[in-house]
C-alpha positions in Angstrom: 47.0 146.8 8.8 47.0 144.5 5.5 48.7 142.0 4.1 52.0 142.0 2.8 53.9 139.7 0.4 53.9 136.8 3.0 51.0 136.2 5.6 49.9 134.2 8.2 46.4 133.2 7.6 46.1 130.3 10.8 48.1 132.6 13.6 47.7 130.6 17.1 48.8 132.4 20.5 49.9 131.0 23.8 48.2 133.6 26.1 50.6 134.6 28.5 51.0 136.6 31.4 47.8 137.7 33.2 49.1 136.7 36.4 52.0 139.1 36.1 50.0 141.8 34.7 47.7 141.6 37.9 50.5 140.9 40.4 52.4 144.5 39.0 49.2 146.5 39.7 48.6 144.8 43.1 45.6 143.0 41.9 44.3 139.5 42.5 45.3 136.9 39.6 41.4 137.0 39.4 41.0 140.3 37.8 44.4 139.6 35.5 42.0 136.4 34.2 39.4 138.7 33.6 41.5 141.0 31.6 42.9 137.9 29.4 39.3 137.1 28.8 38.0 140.6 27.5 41.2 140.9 25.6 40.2 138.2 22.6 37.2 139.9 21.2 39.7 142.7 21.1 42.4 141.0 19.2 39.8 138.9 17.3 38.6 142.1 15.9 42.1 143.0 14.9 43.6 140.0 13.7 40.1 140.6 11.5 41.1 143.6 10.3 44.7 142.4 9.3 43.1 139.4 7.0 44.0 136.8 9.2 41.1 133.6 8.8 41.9 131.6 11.7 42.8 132.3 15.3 43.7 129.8 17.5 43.9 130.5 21.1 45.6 128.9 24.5 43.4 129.4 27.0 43.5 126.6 29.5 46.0 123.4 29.6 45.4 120.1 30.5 48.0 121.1 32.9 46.2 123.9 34.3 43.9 121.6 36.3 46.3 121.5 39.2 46.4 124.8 39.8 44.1 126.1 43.3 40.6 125.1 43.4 39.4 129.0 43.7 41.2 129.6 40.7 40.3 126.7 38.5 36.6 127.4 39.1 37.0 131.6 38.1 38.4 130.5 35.2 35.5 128.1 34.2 33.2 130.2 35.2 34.7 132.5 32.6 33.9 130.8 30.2 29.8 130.4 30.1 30.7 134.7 30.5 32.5 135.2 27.8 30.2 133.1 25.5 26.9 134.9 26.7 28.9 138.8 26.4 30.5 137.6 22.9 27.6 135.4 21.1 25.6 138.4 19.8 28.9 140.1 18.0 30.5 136.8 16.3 26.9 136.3 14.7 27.0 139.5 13.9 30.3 139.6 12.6 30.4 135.6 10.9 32.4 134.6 13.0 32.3 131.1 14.2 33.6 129.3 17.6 35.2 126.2 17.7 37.4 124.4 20.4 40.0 122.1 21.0 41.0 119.9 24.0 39.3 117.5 26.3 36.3 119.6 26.5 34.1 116.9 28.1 36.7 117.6 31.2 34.5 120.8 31.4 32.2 120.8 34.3 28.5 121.1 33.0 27.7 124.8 32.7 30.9 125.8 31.2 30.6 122.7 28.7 26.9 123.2 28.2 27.7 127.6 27.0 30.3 126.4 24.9 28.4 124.1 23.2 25.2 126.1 22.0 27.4 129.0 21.2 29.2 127.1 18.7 26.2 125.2 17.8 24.7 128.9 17.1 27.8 130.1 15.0 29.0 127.0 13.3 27.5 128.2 9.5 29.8 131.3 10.4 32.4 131.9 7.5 34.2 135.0 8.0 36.4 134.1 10.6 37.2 131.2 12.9 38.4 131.3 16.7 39.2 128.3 17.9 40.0 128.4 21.9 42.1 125.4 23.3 40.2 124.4 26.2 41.6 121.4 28.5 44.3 121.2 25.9 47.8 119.3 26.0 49.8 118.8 22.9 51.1 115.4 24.2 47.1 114.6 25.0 45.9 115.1 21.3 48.4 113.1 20.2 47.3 110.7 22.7 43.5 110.9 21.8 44.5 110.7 17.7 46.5 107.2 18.7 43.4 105.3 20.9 41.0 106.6 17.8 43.0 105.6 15.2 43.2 101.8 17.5 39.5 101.8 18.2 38.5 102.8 14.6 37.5 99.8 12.7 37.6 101.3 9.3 41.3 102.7 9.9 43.9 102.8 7.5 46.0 99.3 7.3 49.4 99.1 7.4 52.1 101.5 8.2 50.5 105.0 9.1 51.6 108.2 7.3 52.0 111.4 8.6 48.4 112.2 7.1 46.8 109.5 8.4 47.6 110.5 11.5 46.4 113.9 11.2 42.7 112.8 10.2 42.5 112.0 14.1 43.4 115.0 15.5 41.2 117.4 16.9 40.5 120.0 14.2 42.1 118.1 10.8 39.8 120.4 8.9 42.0 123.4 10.2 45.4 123.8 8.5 48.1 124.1 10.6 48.9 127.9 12.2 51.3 129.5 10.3 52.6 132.0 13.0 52.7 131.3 17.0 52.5 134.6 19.3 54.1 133.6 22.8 53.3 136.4 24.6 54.8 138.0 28.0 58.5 136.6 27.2 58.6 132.7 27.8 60.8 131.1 25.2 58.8 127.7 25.9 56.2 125.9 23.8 54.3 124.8 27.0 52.6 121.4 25.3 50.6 123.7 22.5 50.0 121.9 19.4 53.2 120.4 19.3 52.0 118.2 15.7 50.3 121.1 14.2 53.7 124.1 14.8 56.1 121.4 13.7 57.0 124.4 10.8 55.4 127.5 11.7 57.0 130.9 12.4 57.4 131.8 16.2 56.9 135.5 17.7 58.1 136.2 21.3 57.0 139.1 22.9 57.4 140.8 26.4 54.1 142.6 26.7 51.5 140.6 28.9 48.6 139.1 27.3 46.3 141.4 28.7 48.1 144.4 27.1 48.4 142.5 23.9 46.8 144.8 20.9 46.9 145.3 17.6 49.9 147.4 17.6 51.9 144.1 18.9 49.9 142.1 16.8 51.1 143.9 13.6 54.9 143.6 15.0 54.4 139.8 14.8 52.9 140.2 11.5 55.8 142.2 10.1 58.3 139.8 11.8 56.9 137.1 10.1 56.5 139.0 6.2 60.3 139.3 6.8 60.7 135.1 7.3 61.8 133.0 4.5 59.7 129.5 5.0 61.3 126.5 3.8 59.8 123.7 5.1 63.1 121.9 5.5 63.9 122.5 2.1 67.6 125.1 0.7 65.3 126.8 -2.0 65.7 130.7 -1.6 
């Protein structure tokens, strides 16, 4: 994979579908978590490969918290896993972890793993995954509004559009160029709604846990095919 005349260097994905991908091979929505999970070092390592700097991942909503007890606490016990298996390879690698979301919603050990691996990796300059953890759209908008109104050194008068991006939870990042929706849903699901105000969407069937670089590529050749305006009529 390379890059072509036009390319995505932020590419953010709503991973979808490990519920399905467990139900069709009679397994538990357990082991189609687990799958999700050991996909990303997989599609970090391509999306590496293909040039891309930044990816940004969905991994749990703010919306997600209703969902059964059992299976709220698998998936934040994935997490302290997947920092402890991966923490060795993105040092090794440059690659540095970062988060979105209302983190400190974590509970302790799963807050606590999070922290010290991005602690570890935050002079890492090759790549960047960020993981949306806890993470609404309609909440960091939210959080960005009672920051701006409890900073006392905030901009007077009218806000502008780039004020109001200074408060959001990753400014430093710019905004992801292509968003991968994967196992079908034509939905945005309250991900990032400020930052994909102009990006380029990619819908695919396949299930995140079958996600590769094959699909990957797909969405990148989709996307060198797009003509971004930004609102504007130039050609």
């Amino acid at each position: 994979m390379g890059k072509g005349k036009s390319f995505p260097e932020h590419v953010a994905i709503i991973m979808d579908g490990n519920g399905r991908w467990a139900q069709r091979r009679g397994l538990p929505r357990s082991a189609g978590h687990l799958a999700g999970a050991k996909n990303i070092p997989r599609v970090v390592k391509a999306a590496m490969e293909a040039g891309i700097k930044t990816l940004t991942v969905y991994a749990f909503s703010t919306e997600n918290w209703k969902r059964p007890v059992d299976e709220v606490g698998f998936l934040m016990k994935l997490i302290p896993r997947f920092c402890a298996n991966q923490l060795k390879a993105m040092l090794k690698n440059n690659i540095r972890l970062r988060t979105i979301g209302r983190t400190d919603d974590l509970p302790e050990f799963a807050k606590t793993a999070l922290l010290d691996a991005i602690e570890k990796t935050k002079n890492n300059t090759a790549f960047t995954l960020n993981i949306a953890l806890s993470y609404g759209g309609r909440a960091e908008i939210t959080d960005a509004v009672n920051k701006i109104l409890n900073d006392p050194n905030r901009p007077q008068g009218p806000l502008t559009e780039q004020d109001v991006a200074k408060y959001l939870y990753a400014p430093d990042l710019p905004d992801p160029d292509l968003m991968i929706r994967t196992s079908g849903e034509m939905r945005l699901s309250n991900f990032m709604l400020w930052e994909l105000s102009y990006s380029e969407f990619f819908v695919t069937p396949t299930h995140w846990p079958d996600f590769n670089k094959d699909t990957l590529q797909e969405a990148l050749d989709s996307y060198a095919g797009r003509n971004r305006r930004f609102g504007d009529v130039k050609a």
